[in-house]
C-alpha positions in Angstrom: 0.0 0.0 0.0 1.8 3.3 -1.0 2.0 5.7 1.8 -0.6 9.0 1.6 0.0 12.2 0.4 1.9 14.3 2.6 -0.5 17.4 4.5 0.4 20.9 4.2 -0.5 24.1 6.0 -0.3 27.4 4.0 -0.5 30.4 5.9 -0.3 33.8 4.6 -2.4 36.2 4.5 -1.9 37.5 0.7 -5.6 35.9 -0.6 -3.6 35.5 -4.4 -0.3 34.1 -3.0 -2.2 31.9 -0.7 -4.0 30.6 -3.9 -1.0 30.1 -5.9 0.9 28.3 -3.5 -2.4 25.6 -2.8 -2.4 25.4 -6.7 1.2 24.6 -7.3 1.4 22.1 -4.3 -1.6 20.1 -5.0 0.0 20.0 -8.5 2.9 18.5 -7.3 1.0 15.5 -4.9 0.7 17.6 -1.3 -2.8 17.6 -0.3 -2.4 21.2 0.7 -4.6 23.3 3.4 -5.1 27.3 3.6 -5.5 29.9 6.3 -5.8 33.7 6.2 -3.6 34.3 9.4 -2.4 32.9 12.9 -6.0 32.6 14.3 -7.0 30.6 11.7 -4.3 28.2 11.3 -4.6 27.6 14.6 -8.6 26.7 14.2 -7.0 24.0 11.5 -4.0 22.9 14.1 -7.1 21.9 16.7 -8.6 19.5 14.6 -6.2 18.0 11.7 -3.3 16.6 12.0 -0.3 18.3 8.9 2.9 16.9 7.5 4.4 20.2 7.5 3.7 24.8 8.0 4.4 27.1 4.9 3.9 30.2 7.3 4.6 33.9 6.3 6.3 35.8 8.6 5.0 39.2 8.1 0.7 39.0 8.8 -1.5 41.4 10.6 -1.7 40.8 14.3 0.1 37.6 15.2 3.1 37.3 13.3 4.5 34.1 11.8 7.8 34.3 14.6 5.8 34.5 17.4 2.7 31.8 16.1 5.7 29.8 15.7 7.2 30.3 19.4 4.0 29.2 20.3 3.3 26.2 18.6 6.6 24.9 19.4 5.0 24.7 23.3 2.8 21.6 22.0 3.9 20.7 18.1 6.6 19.1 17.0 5.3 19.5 13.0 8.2 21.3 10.7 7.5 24.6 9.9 9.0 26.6 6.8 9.2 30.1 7.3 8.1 33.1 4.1 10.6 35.6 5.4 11.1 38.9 3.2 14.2 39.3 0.9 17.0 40.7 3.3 15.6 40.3 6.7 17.9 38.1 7.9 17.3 38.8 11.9 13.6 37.8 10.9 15.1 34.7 9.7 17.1 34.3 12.7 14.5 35.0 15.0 12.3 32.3 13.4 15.3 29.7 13.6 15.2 30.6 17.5 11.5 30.3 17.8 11.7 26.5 16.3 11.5 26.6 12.6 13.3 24.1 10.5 13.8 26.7 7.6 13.3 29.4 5.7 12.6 30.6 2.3 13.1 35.0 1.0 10.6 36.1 -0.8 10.5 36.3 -4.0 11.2 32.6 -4.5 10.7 30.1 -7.4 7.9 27.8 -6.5 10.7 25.1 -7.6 13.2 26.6 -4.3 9.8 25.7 -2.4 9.1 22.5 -3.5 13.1 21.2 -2.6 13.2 22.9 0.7 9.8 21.0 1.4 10.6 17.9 -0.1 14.0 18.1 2.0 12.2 18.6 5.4 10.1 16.0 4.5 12.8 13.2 4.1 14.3 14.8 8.2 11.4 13.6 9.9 12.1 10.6 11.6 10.9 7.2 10.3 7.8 6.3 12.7 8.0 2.9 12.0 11.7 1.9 12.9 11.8 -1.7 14.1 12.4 -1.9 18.0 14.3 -4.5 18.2 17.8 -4.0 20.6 17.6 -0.1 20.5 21.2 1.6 20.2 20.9 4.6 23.2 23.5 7.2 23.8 24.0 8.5 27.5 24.2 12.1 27.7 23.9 12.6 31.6 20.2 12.7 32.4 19.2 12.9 28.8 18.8 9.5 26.3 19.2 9.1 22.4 17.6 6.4 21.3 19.4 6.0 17.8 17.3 3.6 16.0 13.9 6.2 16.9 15.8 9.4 16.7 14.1 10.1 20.0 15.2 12.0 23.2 14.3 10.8 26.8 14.9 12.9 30.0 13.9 10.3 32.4 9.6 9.1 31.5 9.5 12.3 29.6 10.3 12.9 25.5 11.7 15.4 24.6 10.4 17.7 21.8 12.6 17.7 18.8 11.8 19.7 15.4 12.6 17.9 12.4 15.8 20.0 12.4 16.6 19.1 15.6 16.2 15.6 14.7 18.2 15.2 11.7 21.1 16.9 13.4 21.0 14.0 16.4 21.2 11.6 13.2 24.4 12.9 12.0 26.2 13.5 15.4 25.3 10.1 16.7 26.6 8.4 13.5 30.1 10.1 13.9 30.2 10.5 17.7 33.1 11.5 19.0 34.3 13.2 15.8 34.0 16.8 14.5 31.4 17.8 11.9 31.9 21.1 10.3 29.4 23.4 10.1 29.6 23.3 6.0 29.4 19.8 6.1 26.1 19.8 8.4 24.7 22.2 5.7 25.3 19.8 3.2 23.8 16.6 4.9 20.2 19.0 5.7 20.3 19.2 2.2 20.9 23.0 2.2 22.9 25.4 -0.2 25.8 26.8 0.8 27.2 30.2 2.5 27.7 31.6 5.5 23.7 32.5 6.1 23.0 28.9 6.2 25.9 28.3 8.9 24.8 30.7 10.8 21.1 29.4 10.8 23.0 25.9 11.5 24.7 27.1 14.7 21.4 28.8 15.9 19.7 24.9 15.6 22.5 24.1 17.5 22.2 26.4 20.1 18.3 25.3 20.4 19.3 21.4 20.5 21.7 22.2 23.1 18.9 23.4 25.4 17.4 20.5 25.2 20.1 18.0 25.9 22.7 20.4 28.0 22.4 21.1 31.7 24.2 24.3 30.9 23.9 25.2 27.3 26.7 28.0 27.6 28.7 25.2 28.8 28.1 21.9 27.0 29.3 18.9 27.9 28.0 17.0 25.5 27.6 19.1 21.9 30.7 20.4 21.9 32.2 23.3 20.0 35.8 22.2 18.6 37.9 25.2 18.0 38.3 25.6 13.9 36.5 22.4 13.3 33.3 22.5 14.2 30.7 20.4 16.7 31.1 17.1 18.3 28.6 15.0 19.8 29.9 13.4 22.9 28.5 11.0 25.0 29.1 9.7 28.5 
């Protein structure tokens, strides 16, 4: 049985770009859903369940940032960020508030469709056998390898797609330094120095979530000229 169509959430609040951007998606196999701004994405969030958020940054009253902040409380569904061309603290900010990417405006619906497709093939695979799980010990924090999943004691702990594709690569080469051009390669990202910087903000999120001090972490470490290492106990 082949699997179903991934779900997607447009949210802008542009009534033509909103159009176009259902159009072209359904074209290309998403079954794609729309909302007008934060409030009523979030009506859709309460009762459907989505693959993946194509959110705008800049709407009228709640802003795609802060809707994103929020959601990230509860969700752990990738979002892609619409940022205007040149606001790169926007993008920034959005990378802090827990989305997995973003896009400048104007883009080619082409762009959109690899960075989706990209973010798509991060999430981790919910039906990974369980047999003899590999776990890595990071203090109080578990990775279990073979689920891509992080346990702080009975509790999981919330990882974006991001997030989760970063533990994949670390954990495969632990104890040895990625570089932060190699990490953009293996999200599947272009290169430059904006995308290293969005890496190290990622990183800077994951290690508040596996860190007992992030400003001082033991176990996603920064190696002088080299990059970060994953190290485990």
């Amino acid at each position: 049985m082949s699997e179903p169509d991934p779900h997607l959430l447009v949210v802008d609040d542009d009534e033509r770009i909103r159009g176009l951007l259902q159009k072209f998606l359904i074209r290309n196999g998403f079954i794609v859903s729309a909302a007008r701004d934060a409030a009523h994405a979030r009506r859709l969030l309460s009762g459907l369940e989505f693959d993946l958020i194509v959110l705008d940054v800049m709407m009228p009253g709640e802003d795609g940032v802060s809707l994103t902040r929020d959601l990230r409380e509860t969700l752990a569904t990738p979002i892609l960020l619409l940022t205007a061309k040149g606001e790169t603290e926007d993008r920034i900010a959005g990378l802090e508030a827990g989305a997995d990417d973003y896009l400048a405006k104007p883009f080619e619906p082409k762009e959109l469709l690899l960075r989706i497709n990209a973010i798509l093939r991060r999430m981790p695979d919910a039906d990974v056998a369980e047999a003899a799980p590999k776990v890595l010990s990071l203090g109080p924090v578990r990775y279990d390898v073979d689920r891509g999943e992080i346990w702080q004691g009975d509790t999981q702990v919330r990882l974006t797609a991001t997030e989760a594709q970063l533990m994949r690569i670390f954990s495969a080469q632990v104890g040895e330094a990625v570089s932060r051009s190699e990490l953009v390669e293996k999200l599947g990202r272009d290169g430059g120095q904006a995308q290293e910087r969005a890496v190290d903000v990622q990183i800077t999120r994951l290690r508040r979530k596996i860190e007992a001090d992030p400003k001082q972490p033991r176990y996603l470490q920064t190696v002088r000229g080299a990059g970060y290492m994953l190290a485990s106990d």
